[in-house]
ZANUFI-606420 format. One line per field, with one value per residue (C-alpha): x, y, z; residue in three letters; residue number from 0. Coordinates in Angstrom, 3 decimals. Layout:
<recs>
x (X, ...)
y (Y, ...)
z (Z, ...)
code (ALA, ...)
pos (NUM, ...)
</recs>
This chain:
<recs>
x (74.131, 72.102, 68.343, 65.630, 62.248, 59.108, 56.292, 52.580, 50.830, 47.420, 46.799, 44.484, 45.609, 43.053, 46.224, 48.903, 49.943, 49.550, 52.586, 55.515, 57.791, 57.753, 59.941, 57.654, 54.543, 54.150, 53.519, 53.159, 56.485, 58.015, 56.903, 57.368, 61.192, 61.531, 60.190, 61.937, 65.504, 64.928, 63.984, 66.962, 69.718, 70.499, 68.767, 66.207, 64.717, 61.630, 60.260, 56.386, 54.297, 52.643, 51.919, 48.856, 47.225, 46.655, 43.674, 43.754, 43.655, 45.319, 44.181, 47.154, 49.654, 52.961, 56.632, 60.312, 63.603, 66.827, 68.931, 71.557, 69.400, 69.459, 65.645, 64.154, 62.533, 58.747, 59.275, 59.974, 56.239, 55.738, 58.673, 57.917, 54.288, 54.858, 56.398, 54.227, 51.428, 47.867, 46.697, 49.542, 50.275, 52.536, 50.456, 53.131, 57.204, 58.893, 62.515, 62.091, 64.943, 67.050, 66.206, 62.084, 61.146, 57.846, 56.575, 58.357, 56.988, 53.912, 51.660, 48.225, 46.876, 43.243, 41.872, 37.906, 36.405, 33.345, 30.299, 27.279, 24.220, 21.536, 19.969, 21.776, 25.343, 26.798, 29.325, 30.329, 31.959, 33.574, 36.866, 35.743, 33.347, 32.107, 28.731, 26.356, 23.167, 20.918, 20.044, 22.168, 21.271, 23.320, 21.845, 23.375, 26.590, 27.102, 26.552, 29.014, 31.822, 31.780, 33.125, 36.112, 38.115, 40.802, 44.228, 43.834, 44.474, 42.874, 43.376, 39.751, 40.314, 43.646, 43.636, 46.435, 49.332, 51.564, 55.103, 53.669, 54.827, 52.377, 48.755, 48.283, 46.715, 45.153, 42.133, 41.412, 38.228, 35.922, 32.904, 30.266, 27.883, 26.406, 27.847, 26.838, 26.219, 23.019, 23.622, 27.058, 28.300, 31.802, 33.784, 36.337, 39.109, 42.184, 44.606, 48.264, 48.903, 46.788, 47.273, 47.014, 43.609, 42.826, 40.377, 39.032, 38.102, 36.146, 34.856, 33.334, 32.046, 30.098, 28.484, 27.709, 25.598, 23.940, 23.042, 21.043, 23.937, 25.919, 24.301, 26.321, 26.835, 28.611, 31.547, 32.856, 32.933, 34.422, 37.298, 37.865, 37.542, 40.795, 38.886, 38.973, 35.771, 33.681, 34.187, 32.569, 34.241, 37.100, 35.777, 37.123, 40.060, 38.480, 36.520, 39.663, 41.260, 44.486, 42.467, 45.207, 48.856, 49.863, 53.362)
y (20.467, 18.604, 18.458, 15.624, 18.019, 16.265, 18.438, 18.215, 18.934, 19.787, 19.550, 20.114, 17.321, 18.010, 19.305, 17.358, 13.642, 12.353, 12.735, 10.998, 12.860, 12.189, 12.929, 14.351, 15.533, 17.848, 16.478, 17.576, 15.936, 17.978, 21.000, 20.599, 19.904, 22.549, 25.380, 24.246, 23.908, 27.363, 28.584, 26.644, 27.051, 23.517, 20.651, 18.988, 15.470, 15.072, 11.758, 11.088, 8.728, 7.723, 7.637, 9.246, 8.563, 12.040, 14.114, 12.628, 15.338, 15.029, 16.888, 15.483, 14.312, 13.594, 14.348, 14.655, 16.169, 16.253, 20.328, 22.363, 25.646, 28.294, 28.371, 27.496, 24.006, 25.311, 28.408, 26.669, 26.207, 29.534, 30.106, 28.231, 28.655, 32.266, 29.863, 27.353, 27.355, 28.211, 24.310, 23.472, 24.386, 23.256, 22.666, 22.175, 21.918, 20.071, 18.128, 14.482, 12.198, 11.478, 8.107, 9.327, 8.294, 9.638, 6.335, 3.212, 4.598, 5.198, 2.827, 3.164, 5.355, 6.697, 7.580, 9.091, 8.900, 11.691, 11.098, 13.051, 11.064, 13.362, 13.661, 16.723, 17.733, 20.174, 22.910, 23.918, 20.198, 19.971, 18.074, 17.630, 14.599, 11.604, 12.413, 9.744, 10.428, 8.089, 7.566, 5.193, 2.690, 4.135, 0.667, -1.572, 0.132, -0.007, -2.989, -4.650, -1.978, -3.744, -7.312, -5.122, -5.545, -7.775, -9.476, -10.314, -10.763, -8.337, -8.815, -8.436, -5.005, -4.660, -2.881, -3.842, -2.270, -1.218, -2.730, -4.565, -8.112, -9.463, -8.700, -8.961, -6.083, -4.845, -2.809, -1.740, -0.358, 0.826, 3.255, 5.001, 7.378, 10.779, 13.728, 17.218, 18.718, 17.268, 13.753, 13.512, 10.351, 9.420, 5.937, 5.998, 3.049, 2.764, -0.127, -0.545, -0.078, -0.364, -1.998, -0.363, 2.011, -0.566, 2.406, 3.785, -0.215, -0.254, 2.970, 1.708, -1.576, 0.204, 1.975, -0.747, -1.934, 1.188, 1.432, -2.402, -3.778, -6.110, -7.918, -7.055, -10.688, -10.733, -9.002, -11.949, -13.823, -11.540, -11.012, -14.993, -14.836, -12.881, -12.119, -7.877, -8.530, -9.307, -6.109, -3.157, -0.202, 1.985, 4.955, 8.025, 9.744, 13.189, 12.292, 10.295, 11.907, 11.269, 12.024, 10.949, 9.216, 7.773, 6.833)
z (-25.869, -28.082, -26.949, -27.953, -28.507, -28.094, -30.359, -30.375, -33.692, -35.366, -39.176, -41.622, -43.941, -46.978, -49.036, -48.119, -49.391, -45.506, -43.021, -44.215, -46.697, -50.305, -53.135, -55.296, -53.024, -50.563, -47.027, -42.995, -42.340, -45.507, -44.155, -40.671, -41.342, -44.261, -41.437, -38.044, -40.144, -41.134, -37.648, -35.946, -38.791, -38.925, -41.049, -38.756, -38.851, -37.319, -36.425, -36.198, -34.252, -37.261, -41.042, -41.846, -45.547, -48.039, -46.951, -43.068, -40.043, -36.842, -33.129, -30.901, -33.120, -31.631, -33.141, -31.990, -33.194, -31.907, -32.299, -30.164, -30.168, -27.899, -28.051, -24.641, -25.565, -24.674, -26.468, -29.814, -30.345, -30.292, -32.414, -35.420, -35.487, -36.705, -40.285, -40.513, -42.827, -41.309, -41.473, -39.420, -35.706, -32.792, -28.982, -27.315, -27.305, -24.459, -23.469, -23.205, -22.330, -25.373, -26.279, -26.428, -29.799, -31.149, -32.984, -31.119, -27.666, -27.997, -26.181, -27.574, -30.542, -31.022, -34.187, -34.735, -37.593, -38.473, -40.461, -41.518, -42.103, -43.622, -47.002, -47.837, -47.094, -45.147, -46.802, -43.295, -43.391, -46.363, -45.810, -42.226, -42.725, -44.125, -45.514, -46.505, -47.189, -45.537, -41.899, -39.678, -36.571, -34.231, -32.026, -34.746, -35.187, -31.316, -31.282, -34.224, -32.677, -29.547, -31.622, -32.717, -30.043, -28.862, -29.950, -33.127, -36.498, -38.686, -42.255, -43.066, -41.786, -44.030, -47.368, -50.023, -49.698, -46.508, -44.930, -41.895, -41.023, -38.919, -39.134, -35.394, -33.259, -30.262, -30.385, -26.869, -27.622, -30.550, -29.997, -32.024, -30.679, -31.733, -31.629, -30.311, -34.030, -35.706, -37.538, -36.424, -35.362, -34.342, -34.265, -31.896, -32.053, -29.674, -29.937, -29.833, -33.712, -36.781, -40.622, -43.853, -43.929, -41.025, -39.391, -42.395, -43.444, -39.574, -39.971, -43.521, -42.255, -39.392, -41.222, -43.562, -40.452, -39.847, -43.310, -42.889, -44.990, -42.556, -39.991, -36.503, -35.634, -38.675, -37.502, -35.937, -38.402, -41.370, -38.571, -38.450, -41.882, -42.470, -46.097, -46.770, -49.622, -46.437, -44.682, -46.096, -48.077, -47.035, -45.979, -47.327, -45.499, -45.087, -42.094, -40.073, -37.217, -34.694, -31.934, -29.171, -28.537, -25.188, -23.931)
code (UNK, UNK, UNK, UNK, UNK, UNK, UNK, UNK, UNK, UNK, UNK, UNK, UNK, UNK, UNK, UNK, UNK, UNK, UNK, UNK, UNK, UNK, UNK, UNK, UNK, UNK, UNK, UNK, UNK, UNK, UNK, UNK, UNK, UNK, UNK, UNK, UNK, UNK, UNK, UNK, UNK, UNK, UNK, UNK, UNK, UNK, UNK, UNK, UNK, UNK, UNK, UNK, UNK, UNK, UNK, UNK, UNK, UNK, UNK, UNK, UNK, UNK, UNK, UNK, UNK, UNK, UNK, UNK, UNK, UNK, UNK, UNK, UNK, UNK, UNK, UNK, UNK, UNK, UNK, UNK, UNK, UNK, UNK, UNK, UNK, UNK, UNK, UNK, UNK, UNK, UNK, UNK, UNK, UNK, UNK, UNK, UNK, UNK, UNK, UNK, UNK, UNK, UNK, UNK, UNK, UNK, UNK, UNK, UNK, UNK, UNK, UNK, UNK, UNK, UNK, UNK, UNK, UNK, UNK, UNK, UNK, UNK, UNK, UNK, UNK, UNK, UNK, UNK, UNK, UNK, UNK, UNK, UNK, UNK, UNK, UNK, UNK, UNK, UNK, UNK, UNK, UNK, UNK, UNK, UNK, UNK, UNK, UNK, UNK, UNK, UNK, UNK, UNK, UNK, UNK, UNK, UNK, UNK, UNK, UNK, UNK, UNK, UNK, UNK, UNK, UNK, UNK, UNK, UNK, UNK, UNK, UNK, UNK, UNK, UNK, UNK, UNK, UNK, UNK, UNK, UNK, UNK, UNK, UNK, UNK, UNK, UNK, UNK, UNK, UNK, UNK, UNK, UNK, UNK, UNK, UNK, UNK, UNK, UNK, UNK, UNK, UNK, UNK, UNK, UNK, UNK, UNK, UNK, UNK, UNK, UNK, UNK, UNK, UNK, UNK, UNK, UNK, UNK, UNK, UNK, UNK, UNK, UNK, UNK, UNK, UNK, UNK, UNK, UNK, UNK, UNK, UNK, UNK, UNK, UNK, UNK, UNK, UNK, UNK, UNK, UNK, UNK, UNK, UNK, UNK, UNK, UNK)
pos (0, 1, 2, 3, 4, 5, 6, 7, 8, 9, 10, 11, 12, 13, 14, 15, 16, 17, 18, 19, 20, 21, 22, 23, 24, 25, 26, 27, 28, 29, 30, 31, 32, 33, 34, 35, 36, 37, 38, 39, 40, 41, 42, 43, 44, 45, 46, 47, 48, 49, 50, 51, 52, 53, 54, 55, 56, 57, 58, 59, 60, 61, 62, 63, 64, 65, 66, 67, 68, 69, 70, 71, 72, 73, 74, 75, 76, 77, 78, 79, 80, 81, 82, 83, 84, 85, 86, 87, 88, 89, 90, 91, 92, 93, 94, 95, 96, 97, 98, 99, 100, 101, 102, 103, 104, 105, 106, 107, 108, 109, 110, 111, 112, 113, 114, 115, 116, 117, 118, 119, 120, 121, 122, 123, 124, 125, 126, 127, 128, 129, 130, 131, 132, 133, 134, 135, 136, 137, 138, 139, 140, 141, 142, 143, 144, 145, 146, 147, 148, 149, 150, 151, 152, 153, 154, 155, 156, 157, 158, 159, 160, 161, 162, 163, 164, 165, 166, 167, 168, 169, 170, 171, 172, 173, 174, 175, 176, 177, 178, 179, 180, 181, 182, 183, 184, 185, 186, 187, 188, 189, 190, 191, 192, 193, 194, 195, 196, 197, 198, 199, 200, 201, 202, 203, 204, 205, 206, 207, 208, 209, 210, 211, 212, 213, 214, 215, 216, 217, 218, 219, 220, 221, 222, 223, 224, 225, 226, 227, 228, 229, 230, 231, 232, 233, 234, 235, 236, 237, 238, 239, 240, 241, 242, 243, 244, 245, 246)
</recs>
């Protein structure tokens, strides 16, 4: 009987070319496929929830695959993870209904973003963070994240690049506040789908205001705008994160 696997994944991604399989780089997809056809004995496609760009980690991120094992479906987890490489591991393995599809049913995504604000960096968070090097206004970036939210269009928020045909989103919420490590601060946004290096570009524009460099009230109107020069930079993918998926 064939069975439709839902999987839950964690990744390192500092040495992969994001998630989605390339010809010529190695990627989480790549790998993912490459070990669970060798496991099952039968070439296995795996469909994810989500591109993620090179050097971009994941906590919760969702996959599915469709194979006539013998392998209990929660004991495949625990299977595979034995093959994988030690910056990738499985949470969970589970049956969904057969026409669950890991990308086109998922309701909401969250991504955080990490960054270090401190005169010196951290080697403990290597790969792990954004560091900048100057103090933040946690105040000010509240405040501008609470404009990013809504249906619209965001192609202020949009880098060059990527196959989507409308620019039209829903960001259900954005959040920064401090984290439990010294000069940590996390930027939390949760909407329905998101553009090309759409959360990096908010996570760089943030912290643009908490660096004095963009007025909050501004964030209205660089969305209206629709002009990406009046955002602030991308910020590197090191410090982004699929925190959650819902369905």
């Amino acid at each position: 009987m064939i069975m439709n696997i839902r999987l839950v994944l964690q990744f390192d991604g500092t040495r992969y070319c994001g998630w989605q399989k390339q010809k010529s780089h190695i990627t989480v997809q790549s790998v993912a496929e490459k070990t669970l056809s060798k496991l099952l004995g039968h070439k296995v496609d795996v469909i994810g929830c989500s591109r993620t760009d090179a050097g971009v980690h994941a906590l919760c991120y969702n996959a599915n695959f469709h194979t006539d094992t013998n392998i209990p479906p929660d004991k495949i987890s625990y299977a595979v993870n034995p093959l994988l490489p030690e910056d990738i591991v499985v949470l969970e393995s589970c049956l969904v209904s057969d026409d669950f599809h890991a990308r086109y049913d998922a309701k909401s995504k969250t991504y955080k973003y990490l960054v270090h604000a401190s005169p010196r960096r951290n080697p403990l968070l290597n790969n792990r963070v954004w560091h900048v090097n100057r103090e933040l206004d946690l105040a000010l970036m509240q405040k501008a994240a609470m404009h990013i939210q809504g249906k619209r269009e965001y192609d202020a928020f949009r880098a060059q690049g990527g196959y989507a045909k409308t620019t039209t989103r829903t960001v259900f919420h954005t959040t920064v506040k401090q984290e439990y490590l010294p000069n940590i601060y996390s930027i939390e946004v949760c909407g329905d789908g998101f553009l090309y290096n759409m959360v990096r570009i908010i996570a760089g524009t943030l912290v643009y205001v908490g660096l004095g460099k963009i007025a909050p009230d501004n964030i209205p109107f660089i969305i209206e705008s629709k002009d990406r020069t009046k955002a602030g930079i991308t910020a590197p993918p090191h410090g982004l994160y699929l925190y959650d998926v819902s369905y």
